[in-house]
C-alpha positions as CSV (number, residue, x, y, z in Angstrom):
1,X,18.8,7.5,-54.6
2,X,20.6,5.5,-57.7
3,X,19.1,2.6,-58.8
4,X,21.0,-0.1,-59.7
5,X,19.9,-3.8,-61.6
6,X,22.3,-6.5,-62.9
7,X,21.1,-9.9,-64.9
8,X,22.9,-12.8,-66.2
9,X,20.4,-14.2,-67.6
10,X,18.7,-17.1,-69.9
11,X,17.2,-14.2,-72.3
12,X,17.1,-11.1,-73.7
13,X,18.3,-8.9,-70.8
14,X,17.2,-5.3,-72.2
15,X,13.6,-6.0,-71.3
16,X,14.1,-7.3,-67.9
17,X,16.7,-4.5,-66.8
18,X,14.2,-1.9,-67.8
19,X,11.1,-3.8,-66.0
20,X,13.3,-4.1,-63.0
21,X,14.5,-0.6,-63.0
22,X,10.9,0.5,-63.5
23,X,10.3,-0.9,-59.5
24,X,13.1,1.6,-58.5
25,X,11.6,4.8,-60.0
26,X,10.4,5.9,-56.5
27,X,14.1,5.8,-55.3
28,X,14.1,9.4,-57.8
29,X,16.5,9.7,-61.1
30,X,16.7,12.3,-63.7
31,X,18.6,9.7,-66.4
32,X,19.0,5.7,-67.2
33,X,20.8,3.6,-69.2
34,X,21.7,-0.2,-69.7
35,X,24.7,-1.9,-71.0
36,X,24.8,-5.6,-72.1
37,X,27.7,-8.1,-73.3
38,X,26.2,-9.7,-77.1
39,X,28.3,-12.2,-78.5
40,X,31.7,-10.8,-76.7
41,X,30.9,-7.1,-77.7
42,X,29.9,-4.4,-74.8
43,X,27.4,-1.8,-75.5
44,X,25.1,0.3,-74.1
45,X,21.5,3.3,-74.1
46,X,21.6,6.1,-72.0
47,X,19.1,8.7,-72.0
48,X,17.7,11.8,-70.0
49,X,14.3,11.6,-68.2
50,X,11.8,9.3,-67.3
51,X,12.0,5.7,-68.2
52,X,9.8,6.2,-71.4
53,X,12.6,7.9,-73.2
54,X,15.2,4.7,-72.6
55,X,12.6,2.4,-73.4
56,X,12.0,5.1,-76.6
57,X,15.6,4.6,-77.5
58,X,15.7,0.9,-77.0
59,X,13.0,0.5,-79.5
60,X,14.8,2.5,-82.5
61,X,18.1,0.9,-81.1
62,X,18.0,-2.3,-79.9
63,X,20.4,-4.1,-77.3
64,X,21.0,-7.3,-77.2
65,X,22.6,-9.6,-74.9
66,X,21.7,-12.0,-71.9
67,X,24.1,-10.1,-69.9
68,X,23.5,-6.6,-68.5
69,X,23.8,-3.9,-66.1
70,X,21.2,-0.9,-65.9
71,X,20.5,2.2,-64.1
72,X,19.0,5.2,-62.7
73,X,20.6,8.2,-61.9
74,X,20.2,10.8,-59.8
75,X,22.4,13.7,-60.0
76,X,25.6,14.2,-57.7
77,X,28.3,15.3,-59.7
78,X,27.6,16.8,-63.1
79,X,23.8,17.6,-64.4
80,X,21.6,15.4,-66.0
81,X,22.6,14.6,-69.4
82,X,23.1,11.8,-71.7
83,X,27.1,12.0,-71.2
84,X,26.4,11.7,-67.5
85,X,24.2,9.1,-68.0
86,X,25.0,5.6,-66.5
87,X,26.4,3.1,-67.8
88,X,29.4,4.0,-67.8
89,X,32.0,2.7,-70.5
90,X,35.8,2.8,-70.9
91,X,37.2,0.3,-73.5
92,X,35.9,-3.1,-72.4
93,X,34.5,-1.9,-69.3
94,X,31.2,-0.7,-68.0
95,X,30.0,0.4,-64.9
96,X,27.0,1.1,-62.8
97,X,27.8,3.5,-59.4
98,X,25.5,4.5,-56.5
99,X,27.3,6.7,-54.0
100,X,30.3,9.3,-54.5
101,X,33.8,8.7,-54.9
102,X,35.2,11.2,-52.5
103,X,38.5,11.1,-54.4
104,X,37.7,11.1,-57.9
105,X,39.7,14.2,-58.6
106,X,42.6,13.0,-57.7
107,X,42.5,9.7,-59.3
108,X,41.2,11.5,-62.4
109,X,44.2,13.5,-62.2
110,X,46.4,10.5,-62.4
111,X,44.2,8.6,-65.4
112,X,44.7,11.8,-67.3
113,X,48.2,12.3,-67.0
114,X,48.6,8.1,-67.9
115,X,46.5,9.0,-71.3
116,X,42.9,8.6,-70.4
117,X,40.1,10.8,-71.9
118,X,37.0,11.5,-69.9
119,X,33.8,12.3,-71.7
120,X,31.6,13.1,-68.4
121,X,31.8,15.2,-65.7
122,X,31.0,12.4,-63.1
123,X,33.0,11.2,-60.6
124,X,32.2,7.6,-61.4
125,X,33.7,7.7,-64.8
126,X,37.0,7.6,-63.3
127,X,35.8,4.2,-62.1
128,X,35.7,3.0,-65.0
129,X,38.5,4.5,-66.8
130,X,40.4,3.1,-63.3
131,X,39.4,-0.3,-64.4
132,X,40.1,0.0,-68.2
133,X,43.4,1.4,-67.1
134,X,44.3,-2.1,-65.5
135,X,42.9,-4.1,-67.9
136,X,45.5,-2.8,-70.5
137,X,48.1,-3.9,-67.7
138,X,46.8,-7.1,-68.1
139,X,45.0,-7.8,-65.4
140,X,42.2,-10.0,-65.5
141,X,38.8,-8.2,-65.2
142,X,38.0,-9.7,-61.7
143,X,41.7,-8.8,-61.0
144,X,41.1,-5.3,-62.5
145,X,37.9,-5.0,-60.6
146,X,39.6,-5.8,-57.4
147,X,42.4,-3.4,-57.8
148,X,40.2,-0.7,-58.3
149,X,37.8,-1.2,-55.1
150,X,41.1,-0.7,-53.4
151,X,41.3,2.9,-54.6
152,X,38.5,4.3,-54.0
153,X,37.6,6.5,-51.1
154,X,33.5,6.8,-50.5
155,X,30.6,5.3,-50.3
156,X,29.8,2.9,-53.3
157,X,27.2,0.2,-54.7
158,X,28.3,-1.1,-58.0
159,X,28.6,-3.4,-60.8
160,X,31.0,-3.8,-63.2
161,X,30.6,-5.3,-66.8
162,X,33.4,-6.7,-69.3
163,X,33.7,-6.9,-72.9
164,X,34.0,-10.7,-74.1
165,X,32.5,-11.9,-70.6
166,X,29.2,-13.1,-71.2
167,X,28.8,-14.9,-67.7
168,X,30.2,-12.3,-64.8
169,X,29.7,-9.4,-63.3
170,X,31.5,-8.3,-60.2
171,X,30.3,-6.2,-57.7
172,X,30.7,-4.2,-54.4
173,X,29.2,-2.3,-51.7
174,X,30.8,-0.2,-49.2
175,X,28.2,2.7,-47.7
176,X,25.1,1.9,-50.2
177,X,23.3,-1.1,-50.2
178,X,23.1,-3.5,-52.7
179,X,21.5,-7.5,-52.6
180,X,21.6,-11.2,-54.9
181,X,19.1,-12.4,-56.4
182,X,19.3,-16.5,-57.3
183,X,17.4,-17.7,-60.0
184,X,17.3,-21.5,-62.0
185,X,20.5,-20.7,-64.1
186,X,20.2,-17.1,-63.7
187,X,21.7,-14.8,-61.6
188,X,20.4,-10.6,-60.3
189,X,21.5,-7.8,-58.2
190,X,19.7,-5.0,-57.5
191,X,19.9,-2.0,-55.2
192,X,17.4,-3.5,-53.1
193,X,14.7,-6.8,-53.3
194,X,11.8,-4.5,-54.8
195,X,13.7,-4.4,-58.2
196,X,14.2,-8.3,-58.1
197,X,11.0,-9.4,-56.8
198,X,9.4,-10.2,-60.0
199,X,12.6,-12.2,-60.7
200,X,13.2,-14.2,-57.6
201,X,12.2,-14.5,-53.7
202,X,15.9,-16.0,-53.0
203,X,17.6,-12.8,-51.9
204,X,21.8,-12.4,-50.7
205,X,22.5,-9.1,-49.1
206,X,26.0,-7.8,-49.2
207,X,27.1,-6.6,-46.0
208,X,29.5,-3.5,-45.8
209,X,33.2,-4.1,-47.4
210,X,31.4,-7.0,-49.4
211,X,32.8,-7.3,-52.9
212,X,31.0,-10.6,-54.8
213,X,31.6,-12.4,-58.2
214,X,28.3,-13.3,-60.2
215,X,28.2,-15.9,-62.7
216,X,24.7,-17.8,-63.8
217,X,26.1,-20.7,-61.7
218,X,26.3,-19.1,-58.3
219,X,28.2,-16.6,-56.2
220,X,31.5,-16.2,-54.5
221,X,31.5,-13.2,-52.1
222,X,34.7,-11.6,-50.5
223,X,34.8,-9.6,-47.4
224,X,36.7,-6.0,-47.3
225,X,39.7,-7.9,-46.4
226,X,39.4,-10.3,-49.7
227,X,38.7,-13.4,-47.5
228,X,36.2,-16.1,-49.4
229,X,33.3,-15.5,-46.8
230,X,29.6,-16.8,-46.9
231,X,26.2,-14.5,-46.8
232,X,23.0,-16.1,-45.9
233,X,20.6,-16.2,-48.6
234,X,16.8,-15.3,-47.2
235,X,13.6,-15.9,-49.0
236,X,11.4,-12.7,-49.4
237,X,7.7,-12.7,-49.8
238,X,7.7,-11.9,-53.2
239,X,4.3,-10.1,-52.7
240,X,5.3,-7.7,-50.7
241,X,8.3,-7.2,-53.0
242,X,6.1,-6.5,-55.8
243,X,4.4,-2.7,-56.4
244,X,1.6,-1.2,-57.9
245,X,-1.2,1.4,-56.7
246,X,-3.8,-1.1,-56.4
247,X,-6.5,1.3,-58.5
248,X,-5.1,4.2,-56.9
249,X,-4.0,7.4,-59.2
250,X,-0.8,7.5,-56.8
251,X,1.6,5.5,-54.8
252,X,0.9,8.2,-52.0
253,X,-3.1,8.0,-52.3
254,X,-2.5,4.4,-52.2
255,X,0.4,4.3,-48.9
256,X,-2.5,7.1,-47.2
257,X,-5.3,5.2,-47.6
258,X,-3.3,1.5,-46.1
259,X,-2.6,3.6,-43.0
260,X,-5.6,2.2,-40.9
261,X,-4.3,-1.2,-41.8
262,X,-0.4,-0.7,-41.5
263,X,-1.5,0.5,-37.7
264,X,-3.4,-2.5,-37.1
265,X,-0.8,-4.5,-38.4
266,X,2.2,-2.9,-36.2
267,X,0.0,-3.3,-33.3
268,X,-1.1,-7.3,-33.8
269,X,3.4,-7.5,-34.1
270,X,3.6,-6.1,-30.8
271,X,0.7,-6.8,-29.2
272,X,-1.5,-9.3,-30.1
273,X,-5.6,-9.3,-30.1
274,X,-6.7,-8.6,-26.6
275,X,-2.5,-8.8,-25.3
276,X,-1.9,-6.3,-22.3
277,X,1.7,-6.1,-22.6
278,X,3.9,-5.8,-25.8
279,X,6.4,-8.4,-27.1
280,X,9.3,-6.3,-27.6
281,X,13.1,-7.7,-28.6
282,X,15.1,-9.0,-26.2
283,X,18.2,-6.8,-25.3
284,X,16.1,-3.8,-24.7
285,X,16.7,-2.5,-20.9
286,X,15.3,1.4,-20.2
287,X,16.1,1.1,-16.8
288,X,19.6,1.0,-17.3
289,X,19.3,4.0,-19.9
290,X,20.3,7.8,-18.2
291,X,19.6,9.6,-22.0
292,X,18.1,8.7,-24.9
293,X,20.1,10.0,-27.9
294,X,17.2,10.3,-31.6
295,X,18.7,10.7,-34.8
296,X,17.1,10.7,-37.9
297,X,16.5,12.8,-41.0
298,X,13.4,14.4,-42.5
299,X,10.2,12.8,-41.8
300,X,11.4,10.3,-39.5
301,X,13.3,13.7,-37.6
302,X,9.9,14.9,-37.1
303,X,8.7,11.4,-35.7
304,X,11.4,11.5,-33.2
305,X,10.3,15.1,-32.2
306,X,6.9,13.6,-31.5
307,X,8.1,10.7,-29.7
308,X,10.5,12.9,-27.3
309,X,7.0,14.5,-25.5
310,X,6.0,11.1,-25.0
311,X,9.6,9.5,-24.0
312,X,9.8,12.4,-21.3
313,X,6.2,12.5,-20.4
314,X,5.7,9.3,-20.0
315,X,8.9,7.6,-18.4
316,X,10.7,10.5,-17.4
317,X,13.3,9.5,-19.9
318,X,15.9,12.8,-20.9
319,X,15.5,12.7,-24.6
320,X,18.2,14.3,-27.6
321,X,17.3,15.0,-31.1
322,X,19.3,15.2,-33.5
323,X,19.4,15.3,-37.0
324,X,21.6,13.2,-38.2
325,X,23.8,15.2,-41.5
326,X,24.9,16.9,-38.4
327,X,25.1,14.9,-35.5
328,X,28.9,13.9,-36.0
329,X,30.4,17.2,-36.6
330,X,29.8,18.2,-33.0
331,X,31.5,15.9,-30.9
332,X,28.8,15.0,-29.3
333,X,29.5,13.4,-25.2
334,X,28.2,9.9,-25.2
335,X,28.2,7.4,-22.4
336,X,28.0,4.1,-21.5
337,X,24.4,4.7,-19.6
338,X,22.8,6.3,-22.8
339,X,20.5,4.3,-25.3
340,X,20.9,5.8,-29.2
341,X,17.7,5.1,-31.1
342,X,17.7,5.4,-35.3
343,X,14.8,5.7,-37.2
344,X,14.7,5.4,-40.9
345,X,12.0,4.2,-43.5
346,X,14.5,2.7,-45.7
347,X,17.4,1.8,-43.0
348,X,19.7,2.8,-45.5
349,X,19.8,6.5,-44.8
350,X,23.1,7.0,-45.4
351,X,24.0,10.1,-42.9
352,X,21.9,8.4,-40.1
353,X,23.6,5.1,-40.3
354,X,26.8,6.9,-40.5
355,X,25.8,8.1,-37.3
356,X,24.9,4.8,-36.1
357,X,28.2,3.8,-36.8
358,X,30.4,6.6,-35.0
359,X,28.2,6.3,-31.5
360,X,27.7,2.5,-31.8
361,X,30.9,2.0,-30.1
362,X,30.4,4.6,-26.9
363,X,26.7,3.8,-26.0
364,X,25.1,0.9,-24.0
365,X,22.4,0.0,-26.7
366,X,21.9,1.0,-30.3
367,X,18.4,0.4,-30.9
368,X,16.8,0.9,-34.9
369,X,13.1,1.8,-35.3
370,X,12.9,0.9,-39.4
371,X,10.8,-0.3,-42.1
372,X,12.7,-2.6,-44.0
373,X,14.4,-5.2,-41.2
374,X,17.3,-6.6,-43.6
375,X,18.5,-3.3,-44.6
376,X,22.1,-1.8,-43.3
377,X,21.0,0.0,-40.0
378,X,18.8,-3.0,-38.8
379,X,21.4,-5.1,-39.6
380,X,24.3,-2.8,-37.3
381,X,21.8,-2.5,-34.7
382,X,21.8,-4.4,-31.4
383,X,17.8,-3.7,-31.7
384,X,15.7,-3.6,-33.9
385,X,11.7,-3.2,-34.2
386,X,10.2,-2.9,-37.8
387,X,7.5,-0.6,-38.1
388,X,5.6,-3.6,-40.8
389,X,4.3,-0.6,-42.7
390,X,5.2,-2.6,-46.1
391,X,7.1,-1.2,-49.3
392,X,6.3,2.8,-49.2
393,X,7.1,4.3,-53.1
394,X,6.0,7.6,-52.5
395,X,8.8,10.1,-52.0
396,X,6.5,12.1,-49.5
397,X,6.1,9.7,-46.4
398,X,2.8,8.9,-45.3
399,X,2.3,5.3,-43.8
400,X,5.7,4.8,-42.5
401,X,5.1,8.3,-40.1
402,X,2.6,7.0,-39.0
403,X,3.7,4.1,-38.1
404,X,7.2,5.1,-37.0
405,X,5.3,7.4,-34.2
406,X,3.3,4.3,-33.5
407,X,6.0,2.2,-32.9
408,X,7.7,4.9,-31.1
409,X,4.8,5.7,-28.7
410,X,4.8,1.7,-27.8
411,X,8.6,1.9,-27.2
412,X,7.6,5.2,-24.7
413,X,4.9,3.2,-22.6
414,X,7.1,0.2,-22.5
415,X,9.8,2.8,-20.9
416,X,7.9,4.1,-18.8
417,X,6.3,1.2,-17.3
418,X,10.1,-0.2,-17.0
419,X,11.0,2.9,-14.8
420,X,8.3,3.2,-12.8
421,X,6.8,6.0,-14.4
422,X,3.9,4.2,-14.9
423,X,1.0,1.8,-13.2
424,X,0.5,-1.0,-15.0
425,X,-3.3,0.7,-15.1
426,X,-2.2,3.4,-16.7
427,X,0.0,2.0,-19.3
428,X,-3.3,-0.8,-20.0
429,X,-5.0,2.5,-20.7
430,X,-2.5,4.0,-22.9
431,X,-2.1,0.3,-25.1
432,X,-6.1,0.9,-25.5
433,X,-5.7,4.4,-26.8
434,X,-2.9,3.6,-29.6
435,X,-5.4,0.4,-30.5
436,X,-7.7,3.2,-31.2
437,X,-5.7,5.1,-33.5
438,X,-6.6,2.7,-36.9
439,X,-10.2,3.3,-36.8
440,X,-9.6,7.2,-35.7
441,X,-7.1,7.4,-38.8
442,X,-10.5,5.9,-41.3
443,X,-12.5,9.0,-39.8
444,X,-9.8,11.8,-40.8
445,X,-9.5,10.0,-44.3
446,X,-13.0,10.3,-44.5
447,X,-12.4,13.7,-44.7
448,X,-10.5,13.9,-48.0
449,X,-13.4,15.4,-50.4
450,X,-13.6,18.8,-47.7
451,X,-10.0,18.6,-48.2
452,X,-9.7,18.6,-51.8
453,X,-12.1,21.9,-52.3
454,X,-10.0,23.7,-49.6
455,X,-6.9,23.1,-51.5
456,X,-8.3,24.7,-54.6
457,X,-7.4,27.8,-52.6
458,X,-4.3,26.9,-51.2
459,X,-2.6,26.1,-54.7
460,X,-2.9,29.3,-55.6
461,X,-0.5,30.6,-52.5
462,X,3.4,31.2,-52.9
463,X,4.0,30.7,-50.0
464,X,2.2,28.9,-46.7
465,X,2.1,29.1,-42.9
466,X,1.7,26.1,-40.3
467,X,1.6,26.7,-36.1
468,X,1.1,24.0,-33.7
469,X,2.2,24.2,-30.0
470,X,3.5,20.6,-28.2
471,X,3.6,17.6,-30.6
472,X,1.3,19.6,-33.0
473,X,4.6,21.8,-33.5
474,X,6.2,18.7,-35.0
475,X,3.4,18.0,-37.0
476,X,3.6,21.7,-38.5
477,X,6.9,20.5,-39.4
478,X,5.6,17.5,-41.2
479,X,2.8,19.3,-42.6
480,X,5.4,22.3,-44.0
481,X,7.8,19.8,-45.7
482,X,4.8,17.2,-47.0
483,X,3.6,20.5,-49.0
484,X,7.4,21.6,-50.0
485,X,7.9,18.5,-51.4
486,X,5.5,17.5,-53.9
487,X,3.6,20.8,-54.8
488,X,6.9,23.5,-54.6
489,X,4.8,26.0,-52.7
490,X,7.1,27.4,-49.7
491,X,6.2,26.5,-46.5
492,X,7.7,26.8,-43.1
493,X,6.4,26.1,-39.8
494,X,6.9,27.7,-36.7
495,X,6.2,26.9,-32.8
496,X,3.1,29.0,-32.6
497,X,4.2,30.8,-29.4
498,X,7.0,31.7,-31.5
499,X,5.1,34.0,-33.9
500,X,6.0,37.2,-31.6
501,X,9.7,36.3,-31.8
502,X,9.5,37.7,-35.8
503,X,7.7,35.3,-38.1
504,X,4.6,37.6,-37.3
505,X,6.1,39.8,-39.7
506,X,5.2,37.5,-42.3
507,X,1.1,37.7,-42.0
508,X,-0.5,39.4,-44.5
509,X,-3.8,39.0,-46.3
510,X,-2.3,36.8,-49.0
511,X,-0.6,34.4,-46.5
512,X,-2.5,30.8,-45.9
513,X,-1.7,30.2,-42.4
514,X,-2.7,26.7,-41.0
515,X,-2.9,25.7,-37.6
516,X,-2.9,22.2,-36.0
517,X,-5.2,22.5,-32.6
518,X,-7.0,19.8,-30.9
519,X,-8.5,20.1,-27.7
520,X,-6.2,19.9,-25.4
521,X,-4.2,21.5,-22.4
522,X,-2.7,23.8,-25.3
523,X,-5.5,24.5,-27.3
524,X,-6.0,28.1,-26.0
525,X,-2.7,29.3,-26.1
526,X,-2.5,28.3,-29.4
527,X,-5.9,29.6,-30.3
528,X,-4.5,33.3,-28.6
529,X,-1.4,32.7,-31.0
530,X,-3.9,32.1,-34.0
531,X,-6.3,35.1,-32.9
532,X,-3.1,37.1,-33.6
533,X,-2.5,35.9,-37.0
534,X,-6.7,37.0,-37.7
535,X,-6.0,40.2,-36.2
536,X,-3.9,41.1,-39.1
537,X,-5.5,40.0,-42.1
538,X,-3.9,36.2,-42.0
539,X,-6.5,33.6,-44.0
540,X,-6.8,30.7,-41.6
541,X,-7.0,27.3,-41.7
542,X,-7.8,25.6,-38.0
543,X,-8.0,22.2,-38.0
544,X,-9.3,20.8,-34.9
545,X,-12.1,19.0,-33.2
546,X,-15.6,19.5,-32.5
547,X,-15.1,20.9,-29.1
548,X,-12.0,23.1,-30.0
549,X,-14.2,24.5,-33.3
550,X,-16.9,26.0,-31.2
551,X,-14.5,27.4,-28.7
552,X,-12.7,28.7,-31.1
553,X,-15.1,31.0,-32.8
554,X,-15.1,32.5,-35.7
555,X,-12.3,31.5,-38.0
556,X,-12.5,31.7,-42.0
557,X,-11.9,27.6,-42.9
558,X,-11.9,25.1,-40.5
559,X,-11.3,21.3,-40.9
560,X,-13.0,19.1,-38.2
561,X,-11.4,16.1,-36.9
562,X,-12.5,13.4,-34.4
563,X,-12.0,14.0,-31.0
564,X,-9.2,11.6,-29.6
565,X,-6.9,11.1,-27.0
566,X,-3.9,13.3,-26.8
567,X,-1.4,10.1,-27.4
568,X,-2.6,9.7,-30.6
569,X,-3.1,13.2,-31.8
570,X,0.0,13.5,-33.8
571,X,-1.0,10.0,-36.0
572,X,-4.4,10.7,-36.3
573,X,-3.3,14.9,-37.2
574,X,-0.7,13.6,-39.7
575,X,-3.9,12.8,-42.2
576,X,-4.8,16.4,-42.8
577,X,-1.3,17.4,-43.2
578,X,0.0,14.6,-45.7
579,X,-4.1,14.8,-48.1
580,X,-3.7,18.8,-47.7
581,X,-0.2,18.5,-49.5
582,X,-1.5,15.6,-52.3
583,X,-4.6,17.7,-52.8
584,X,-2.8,21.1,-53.4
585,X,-0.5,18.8,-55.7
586,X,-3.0,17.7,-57.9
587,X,-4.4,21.2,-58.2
588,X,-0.6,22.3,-59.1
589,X,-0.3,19.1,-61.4
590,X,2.9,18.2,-59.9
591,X,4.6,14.5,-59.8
592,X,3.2,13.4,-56.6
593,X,5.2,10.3,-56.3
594,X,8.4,11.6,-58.0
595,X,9.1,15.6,-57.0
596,X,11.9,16.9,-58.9
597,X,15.1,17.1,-57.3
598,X,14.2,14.6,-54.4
599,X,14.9,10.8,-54.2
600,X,12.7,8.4,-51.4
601,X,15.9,6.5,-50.3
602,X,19.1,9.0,-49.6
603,X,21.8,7.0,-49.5
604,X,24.8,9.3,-50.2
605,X,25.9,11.9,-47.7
């Protein structure tokens, strides 16, 4: 979502805003703009688009100041334009907002009738007209900051910025995350430690109800309740902080081709070299657990589809999806004996860790499957296992699926060997087949170049077609949104015992239709279901493995993958789908990393 930076500084801060806001790009934005204090005077940029056009702007109009705030924006309330733009500014006040104010009308409401004029159509001007508005009552700024925290309903990260005040900013976090950097004399913030990695590896995070007080000789941080508190400042590894594709054309040709490497790497944390049983966090007991309650959103829903085959295969574990924008507006029944279980790349989803928060206290263990282990939900967790698949900047996921169903299949073995379901021969067996999956997951890269000329075909489509049966369903699901996202083609996906129920209706002789089938105790139903599609003019994709090719006959393209054991399927089948939606991309010359509309980290509701 948003991306927000903040510098007090020993230099010109124009520069080293825009570098740092640069490293948020992935989070998505359609509009950016910096503000700086110069010799007591406030001003600001703002401009629509990429980057390129602030940076344009700054050249012809340059900003000076060692104090600063900058942003991204992604659209919430009001289009993208230069009046929506952040910073925001109301007489010696500007802010920076991630999140929504829930009751900005009302408040607006009020500033109107008191005199104020609002040139945007955001709800986060009337933050800062709320603040301006108690400046003139004489409040201090910190004072006027304070005062209008307190009024705001919603989830927020911000900074605020005062004319004449050449050495604070204040800000807050309630909902959307937001992290210190310290520096020799200098002071950040940033919406997360990518943006301040080049800056600093001495990072403070906020934790919720936090409101903080910067000044380049240190920090004061308050909790919700406005007591002095203290946060614990952690040193990064400023490497892994810092981004770039490495020679790659893409983040996401980069984060696909790491994959063998990111699985290695979240099998050594769990298992060491030669280990036969995982070295899992202490606290987590699936004995004790009657239900296992998944909640995620998007790509990581999909992982916990996946995973709910294997929790229920594998340790006889009931298992409940849900996706998480919806899971508190049922009411759902939750009990002491369940175990909740969140997954999120960023861990600062903000729908699943609202959810986190409203079954937290009715549930006998909250456990967080994640890829960043300081962020919010790893933090509210009474569990939490990283997934170690490094920074991902695509939008579209690739190495942190991957990894997430690795993790998640480790956590199911692990169950089931708890419960019983298990022999400790079986589950040796099982930790053998998931140390498999790195070099299995080279092989299906390997086959990127047969990919690439298939997709010359499928770019063409307006619309596209994925079956699978089992855990190959979920990966239709995957393999649907990967191509929604970044090339705009429509796609949907559909259990393929399903097609008789009405989607049949669909198959023409214009219709790619692509089918995930490996060998396996489903392969021929799901070849009968595919047969179907052939039988009325549908143009087929299967993609499969040696055996299931030459049993399945003729079929106009096919994609051979290696043969591999059924627990790994899903990771290893998740190459095809994520280089088939890249590939089509390209074709469609799309903005792989940065679709329109979509942001990597969604951290309002």
């Amino acid at each position: 979502m948003c991306g927000i930076v903040g510098v007090l500084g020993k230099h010109e801060v124009s520069p080293i805003i825009l570098d740092a806001l640069k490293r948020l790009e992935y989070r998505g934005y359609d509009s950016a703009g910096i503000a700086t204090v110069n010799r007591g005077q406030l001003d600001r940029r703002r401009a629509v688009g990429k980057l390129i056009n602030l940076s344009d702007t700054l050249v012809h109009e340059p900003l000076p100041g060692r104090a600063g705030i900058g942003h991204t924006r992604w659209a919430t309330h009001g289009g993208p334009s230069v009046a929506n733009a952040h910073p925001h500014q109301a007489g010696r006040v500007a802010v920076v907002h991630n999140g929504i104010i829930e009751n900005f009308r009302a408040l607006r409401e009020e500033l109107a009738a008191a005199g104020a004029h609002f040139s945007s159509e955001t709800d986060t001007e009337t933050i800062v007209q709320l603040a301006s508005h108690y400046l003139d009552q004489g409040l201090t700024p910190v004072q006027a900051a304070r005062a209008t925290l307190k009024r705001l309903e919603g989830a927020f990260a911000l900074a605020f910025l005062f004319e004449g005040e050449e050495d604070l900013i204040v800000c807050a976090r309630r909902g959307s995350p937001l992290c210190i950097g310290h520096g020799e004399g200098e002071m950040y913030l940033g919406s997360d430690a990518i943006a301040l990695g080049e800056l600093t590896d001495r990072i403070t995070y906020l934790e919720e109800g936090d409101w903080a007080i910067l000044t380049r000789s240190g920090l004061q941080v308050f909790d919700a309740e406005d007591q002095q508190t203290s946060r614990p400042m952690t040193r990064i590894n400023a490497a892994q902080a810092r981004v770039d594709k490495s020679g790659h054309r893409h983040f996401m040709a980069k984060e696909m081709a790491e994959q063998p490497a990111v699985l290695k790497a979240a099998m050594e944390a769990y298992a060491g070299a030669g280990s036969e049983a995982l070295d899992l966090p202490e606290g987590l007991d699936f004995t004790s657990a009657d239900r296992l309650i998944m909640v995620a959103c998007g790509t990581a829903y999909y992982a916990c589809q996946v995973a709910k085959y294997w929790f229920e295969q594998f340790a006889g574990l009931p298992v409940e999806i849900d996706i998480a924008s919806e899971y508190r507006y049922r009411a759902p029944v939750l009990g002491a004996a369940n175990m909740a279980l969140f997954v999120s790349q960023s861990g600062e989803t903000a729908d699943t860790l609202a959810a986190l928060r409203h079954v937290a206290p009715h549930v006998g263990q909250v456990v967080a499957v994640v890829n960043v282990p300081t962020s919010s939900i790893a933090r509210e967790a009474s569990v939490v296992l990283p997934i170690h698949a490094g920074p991902e900047i695509g939008v579209a996921s690739t190495k942190a699926f991957t990894a997430q169903l690795q993790v998640l299949a480790l956590l199911a073995l692990q169950a089931g060997l708890a419960r019983g379901r298990l022999s400790a021969e079986d589950y040796r067996a099982r930790l053998s087949e998931l140390r498999a999956a790195p070099g299995f997951v080279a092989q299906a890269l390997d086959r990127e170049e047969e990919i690439r000329r298939m997709t010359e075909v499928l770019a063409k489509a307006r619309d596209v077609l994925f079956l699978g049966r089992g855990v190959m369903y979920p990966l239709a699901l995957e393999g649907a949104l990967k191509l929604k996202e970044i090339s705009y083609i429509h796609a949907e996906a559909h259990a393929a015992g399903e097609l008789k129920h009405g989607p049949i209706a669909l198959i023409d002789e214009d219709l790619p239709v692509i089918v995930f089938a490996p060998h396996d105790a489903l392969f021929e139903k799901t070849v009968s279901n595919m047969q179907e599609v052939m039988a009325r003019q549908g143009k087929v994709l299967l993609i499969s493995d040696a055996r299931g090719l030459v049993e399945a006959g003729d079929v106009p393209f096919t994609l051979q993958m290696p043969t591999v054991p059924d627990l790994i399927a899903p990771i290893v089948y998740a190459v095809p789908a994520q280089l088939i939606a890249y590939h089509t991309a390209l074709h469609r010359g799309t903005d792989v990393d940065q679709p329109r509309n979509l942001a990597k980290s969604v951290t309002v509701e």
